[in-house]
N, C-alpha and C positions, 0 to 999 in steps of 0.2 A: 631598540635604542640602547645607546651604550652608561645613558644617567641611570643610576641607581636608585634615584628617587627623586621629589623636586618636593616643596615647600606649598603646601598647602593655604598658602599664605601672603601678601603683601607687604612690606616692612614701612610704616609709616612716620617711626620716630627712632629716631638712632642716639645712643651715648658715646662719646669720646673716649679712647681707652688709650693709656701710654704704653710702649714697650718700654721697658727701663733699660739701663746697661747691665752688664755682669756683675762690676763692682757695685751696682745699686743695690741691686738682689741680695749679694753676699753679704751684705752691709746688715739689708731689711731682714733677713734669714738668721742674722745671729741677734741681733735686737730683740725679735722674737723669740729667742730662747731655743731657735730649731725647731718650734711648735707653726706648722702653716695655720693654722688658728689666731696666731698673735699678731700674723704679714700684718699691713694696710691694705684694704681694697684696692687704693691706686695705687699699690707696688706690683700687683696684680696684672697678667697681661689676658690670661684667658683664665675662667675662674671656675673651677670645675669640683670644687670644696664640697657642693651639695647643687640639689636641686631643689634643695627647701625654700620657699617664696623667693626662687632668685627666677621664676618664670616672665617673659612678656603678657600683659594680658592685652586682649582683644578689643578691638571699637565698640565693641556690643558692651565688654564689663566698665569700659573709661564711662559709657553714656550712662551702663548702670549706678558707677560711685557719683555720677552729676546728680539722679533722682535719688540717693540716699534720703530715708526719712532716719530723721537723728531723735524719733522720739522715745522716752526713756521707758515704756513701756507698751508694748503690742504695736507697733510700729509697723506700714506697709511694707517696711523690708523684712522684717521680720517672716509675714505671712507667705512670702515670696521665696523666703530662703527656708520655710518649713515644707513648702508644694513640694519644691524642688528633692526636700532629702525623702518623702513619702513618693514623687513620683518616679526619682533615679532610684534608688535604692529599694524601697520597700517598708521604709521604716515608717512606723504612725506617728511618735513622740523624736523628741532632737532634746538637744540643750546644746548651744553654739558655746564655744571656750576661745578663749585670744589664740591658741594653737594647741595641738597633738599632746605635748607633754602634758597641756594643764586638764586634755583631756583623760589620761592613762591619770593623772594625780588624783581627779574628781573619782574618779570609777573605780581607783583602787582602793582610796580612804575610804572608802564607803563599804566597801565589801568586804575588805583582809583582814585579817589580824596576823600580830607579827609570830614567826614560826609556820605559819602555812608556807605552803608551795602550789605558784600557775605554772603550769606545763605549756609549750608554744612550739610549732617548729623549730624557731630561733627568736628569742627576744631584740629588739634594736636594743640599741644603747641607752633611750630614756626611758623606754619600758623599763628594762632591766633597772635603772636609777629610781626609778618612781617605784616602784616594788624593794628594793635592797631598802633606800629611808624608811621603810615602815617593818623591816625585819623580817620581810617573807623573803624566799626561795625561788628565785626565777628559774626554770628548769627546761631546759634545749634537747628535743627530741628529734633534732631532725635524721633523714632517712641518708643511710653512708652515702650513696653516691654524690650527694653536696659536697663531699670530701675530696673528690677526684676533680680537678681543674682543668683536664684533659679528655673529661668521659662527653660524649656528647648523648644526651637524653633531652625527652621532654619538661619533665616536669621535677629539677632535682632541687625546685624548694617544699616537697611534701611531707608532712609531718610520718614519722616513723609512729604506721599505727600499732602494729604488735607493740612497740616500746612504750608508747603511753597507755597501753590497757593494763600492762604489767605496774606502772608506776600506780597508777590508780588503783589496784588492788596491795602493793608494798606501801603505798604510804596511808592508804585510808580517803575517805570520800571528805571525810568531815577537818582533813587538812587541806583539802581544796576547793576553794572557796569560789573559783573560776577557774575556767580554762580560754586558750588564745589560741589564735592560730593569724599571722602576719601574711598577707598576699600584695604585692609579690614578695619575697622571701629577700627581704633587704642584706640581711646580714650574712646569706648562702649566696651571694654575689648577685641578688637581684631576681632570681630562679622564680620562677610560676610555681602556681601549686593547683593542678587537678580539680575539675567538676569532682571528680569522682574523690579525691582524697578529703574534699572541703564535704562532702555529704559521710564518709566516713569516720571524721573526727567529728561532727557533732552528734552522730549517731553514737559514738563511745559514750561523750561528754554526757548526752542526753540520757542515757541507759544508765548513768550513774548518777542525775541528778544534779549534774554541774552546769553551769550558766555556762555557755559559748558567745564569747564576743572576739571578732576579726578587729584585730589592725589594718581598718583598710585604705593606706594613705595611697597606695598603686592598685586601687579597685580594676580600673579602668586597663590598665596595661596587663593586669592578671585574665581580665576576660579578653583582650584580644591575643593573649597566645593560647588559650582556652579553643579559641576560634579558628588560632592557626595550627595547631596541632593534635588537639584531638576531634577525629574526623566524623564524630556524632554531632560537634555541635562548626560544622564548617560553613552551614547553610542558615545559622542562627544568629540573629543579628546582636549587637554587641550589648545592645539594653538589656533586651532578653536574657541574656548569659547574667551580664550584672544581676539582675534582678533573682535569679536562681542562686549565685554566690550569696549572695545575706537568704533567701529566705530560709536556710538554715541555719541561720544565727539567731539567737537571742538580742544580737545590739552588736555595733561596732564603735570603736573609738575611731577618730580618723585626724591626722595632720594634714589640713585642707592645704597647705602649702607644695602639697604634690600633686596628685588628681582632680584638685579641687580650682586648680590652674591660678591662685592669688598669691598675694603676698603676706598674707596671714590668716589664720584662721581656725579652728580646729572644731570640731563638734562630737559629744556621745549621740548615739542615735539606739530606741530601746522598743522591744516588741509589750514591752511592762508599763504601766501605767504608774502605778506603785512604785516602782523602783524611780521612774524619772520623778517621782516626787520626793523619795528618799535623797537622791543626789544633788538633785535641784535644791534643797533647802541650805547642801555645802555648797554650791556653784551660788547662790547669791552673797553669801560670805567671802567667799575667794576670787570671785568670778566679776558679776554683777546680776542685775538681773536676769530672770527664765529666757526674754525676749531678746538679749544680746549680749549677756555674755562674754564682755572683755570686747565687747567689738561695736566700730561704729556699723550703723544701721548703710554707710556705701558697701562698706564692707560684706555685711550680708548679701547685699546685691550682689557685688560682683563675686560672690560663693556662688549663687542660685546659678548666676549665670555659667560660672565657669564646670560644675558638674552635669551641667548639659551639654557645652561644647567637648570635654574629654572624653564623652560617648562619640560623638560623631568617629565614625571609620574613616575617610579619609584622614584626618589627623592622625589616629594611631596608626595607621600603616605609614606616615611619614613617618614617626616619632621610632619606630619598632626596626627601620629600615636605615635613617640616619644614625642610631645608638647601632646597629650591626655594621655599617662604613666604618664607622669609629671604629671598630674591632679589628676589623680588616688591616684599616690602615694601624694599630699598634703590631697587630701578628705583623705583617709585613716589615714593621720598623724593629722585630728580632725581639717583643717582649711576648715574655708567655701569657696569652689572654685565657680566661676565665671561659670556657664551652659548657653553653652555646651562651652568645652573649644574652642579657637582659633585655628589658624596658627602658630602662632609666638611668643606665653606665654600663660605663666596661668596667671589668675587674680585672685587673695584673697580676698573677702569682709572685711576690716578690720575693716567697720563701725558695720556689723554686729555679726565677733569674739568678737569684745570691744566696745559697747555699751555703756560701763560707759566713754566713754573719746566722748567728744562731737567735731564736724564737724572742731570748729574753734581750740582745740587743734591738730589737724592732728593724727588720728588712725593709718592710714596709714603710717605714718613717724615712726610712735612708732613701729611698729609691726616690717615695714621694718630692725630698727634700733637694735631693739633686735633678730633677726635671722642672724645677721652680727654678733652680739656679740656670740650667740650660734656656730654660724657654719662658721665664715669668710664669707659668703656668702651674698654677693652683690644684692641686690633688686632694685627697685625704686617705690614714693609715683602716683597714678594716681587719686590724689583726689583735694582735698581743697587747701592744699600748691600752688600746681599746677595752679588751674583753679577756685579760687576764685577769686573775681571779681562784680564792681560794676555797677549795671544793668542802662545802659544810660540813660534810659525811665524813671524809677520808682525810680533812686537811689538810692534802699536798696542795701544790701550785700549778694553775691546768692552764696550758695558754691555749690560744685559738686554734679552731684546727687548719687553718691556713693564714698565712701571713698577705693580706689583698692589701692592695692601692685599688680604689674607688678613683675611676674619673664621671662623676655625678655629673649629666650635661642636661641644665636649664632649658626648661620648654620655650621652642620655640625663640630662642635668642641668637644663637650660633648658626653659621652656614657651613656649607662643605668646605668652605676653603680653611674655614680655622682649624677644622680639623684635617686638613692636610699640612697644616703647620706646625699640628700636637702631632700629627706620625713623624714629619722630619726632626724634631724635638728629639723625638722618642729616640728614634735612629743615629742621631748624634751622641746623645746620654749613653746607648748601649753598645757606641765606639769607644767609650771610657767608661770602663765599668769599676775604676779607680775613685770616681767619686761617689758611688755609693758605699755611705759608712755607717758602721753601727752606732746608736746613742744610747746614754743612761739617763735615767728619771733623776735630776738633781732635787725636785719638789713637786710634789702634784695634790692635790685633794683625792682623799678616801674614795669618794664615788665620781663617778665621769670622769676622771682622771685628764681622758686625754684632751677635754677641751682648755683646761689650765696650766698644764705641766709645764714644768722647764725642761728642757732637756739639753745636755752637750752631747758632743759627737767626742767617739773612740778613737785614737789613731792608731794606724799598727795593723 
């Protein structure tokens, strides 16, 4: 059969979406400061900014936010949404957070002091912010071939283990207060990371004493390429896998808004008892109570529910096969995509399409910024904007090691046609390669920069 994949799925409630015109865009795209952060959703035609709580959820999670119990302490969703993190995962203890960041915020205040250094493959961007506010050193050890946009390998979001044993012994045990490891490797273009490299970094971690907790907001998409590529575990079903990925962790943070298939949500999950009552005493301060946590009690349900449906195999082999269409069809439309695609986006080398527009104008913002004007369609920068940054040690100015456009594709919302719409897009855009242009930061805030900045575009 010549379909590449089909949808796992039935579509039972649909939203209305406008295409705008060109001058609508150009309008909404300078209003915005040239930051696709600032658009409107309805200037918006296809919306590929993130795949953070922008998922459909299921009839099973609609029926579960109907039985939501809303009570303010021990609540049935509660217990429901506690099975579910002990019975996917493996975790004993939870503490549910309103989302991801507020979990990295709870789990860092608790542990850090400022002048320490966590070492990670690649920190995201609100790791990275939640660690910078409190003065520590977030530190990116990933393995070179994340570097190559072109190499095609297994598994090129694994932590460079030679480099963090070396760090660990240059910086000292007792300036690292924890250690991380991100799966799948969001900010190396979405990249998997190895059974075998995820038992070798806690094995480091562990031999020196250091707490290992995973970012695990793409649990679920790390264990099926876990499944699809390496050929020890090809006959092992996909819980299984998940369930070996933590039981080498100490605890994971996780932003339920990816894997967790809702629209909000986040939780720490801890093999410590002690410690979730250490954290737990700031999560009722910041948070709310132990039992929910910034979240109503439907909400837990449809957590509970949604990290049992992200196991299911059929779904990730849609989910793993539609995000590789998507690739296809951008190589096709003449941009350089990011090898082998991910889970959860394609990535654009846009350092590499545009070469003439150097690191500190941002390619990536440009590229992003004129394929919204061709086609309303929503991108975001995974480069220099982002994740420049001055090096604590050396004080020079280090940008990223590649300049990516992220097209983030929401679960389960999008069909094959939109994305033959985003290839002809593509293919139009990179017939005028005159509109992509460089910009400067006219204002942005100290940390996360790129979610507030202004920026103007270069001419010339």
């Amino acid at each position: 059969m010549s379909i590449p994949f089909i949808e796992p799925f039935r579509i039972k409630v649909v939203e209305k979406v406008k295409l705008t015109t060109r001058a609508e865009r150009e309008a909404a795209l300078k209003a915005a400061h040239f930051n696709l952060f600032m658009v409107p959703a309805e200037d918006v035609f296809i919306d590929m900014l993130t795949d953070s709580g922008t998922g459909a959820m299921s009839d099973a999670q609609w029926a579960g936010i109907m039985r939501g119990d809303e009570a303010y302490a021990g609540s049935k969703s509660w217990f429901r949404f506690e099975q579910a993190i002990q019975e996917v995962l493996g975790f004993p203890y939870v503490l549910p957070t309103h989302q991801g960041r507020a979990a990295e915020g709870m789990l860092f205040s608790s542990l850090v002091k400022a002048g320490q250094s966590v070492p990670s493959n690649r920190h995201f961007d609100t790791t990275m912010g939640n660690l910078q506010v409190l003065g520590v050193n977030p530190v990116d050890l990933p393995i070179a071939e994340s570097e190559d946009s072109s190499l095609e390998a297994p598994f090129k979001g694994d932590m460079d283990l030679e480099k963090l044993e070396a760090f660990i012994r240059e910086t000292g045990v007792e300036n690292i207060p924890l250690g991380m490891l991100t799966i799948t490797n969001n900010s190396a273009a979405g990249q998997p990371v190895s059974m075998g490299n995820i038992r070798g970094t806690a094995e480091i971690y562990h031999r020196h004493g250091i707490p290992f907790f995973i970012d695990a907001a793409r649990f679920a998409e790390n264990a099926w390429f876990i499944k699809l590529r390496d050929p020890k575990y090809k006959d092992v079903p996909v819980r299984e896998i998940v369930r070996e990925q933590f039981s080498y962790a100490d605890g994971c943070t996780m932003s339920a808004k990816k894997d967790g298939l809702v629209n909000i949500g986040g939780f720490i999950a801890f093999r410590d008892e002690a410690l979730k009552a250490r954290i737990g005493a700031n999560l009722i301060v910041h948070e709310g109570f132990l039992t929910y946590g910034g979240l109503a009690g439907r909400d837990l349900d449809a957590l509970a529910i949604g990290l049992n449906e992200v196991v299911e195999e059929d779904y990730l082999a849609y989910r793993e096969a539609h995000t590789r269409y998507l690739g296809e069809v951008l190589s096709a439309a003449g941009m350089p995509v990011y090898k082998p695609t991910g889970g959860h986006a394609v990535y654009v080398d846009a350092g590499k399409a545009f070469p003439n527009i150097p690191p500190q104008q941002f390619p990536a913002v440009g590229l992003a910024n004129a394929l919204y004007l061709v086609g309303g369609i929503r991108t975001v920068e995974i480069g220099s904007l982002m994740f420049e940054h001055t090096d604590p040690v050396t004080g020079l100015q280090q940008f990223a090691p590649l300049e990516l456009v992220r097209f983030a594709i929401p679960r389960r919302v999008y069909t094959r046609s939109h994305l033959d719409y985003i290839g002809e897009a593509a293919a139009e855009l990179m017939r005028q390669p005159e509109l992509v242009k460089g910009t400067r930061v006219v204002w942005a805030p100290e940390v996360l920069r790129h979610f507030m900045a202004k920026l103007e575009e270069i001419e010339g």
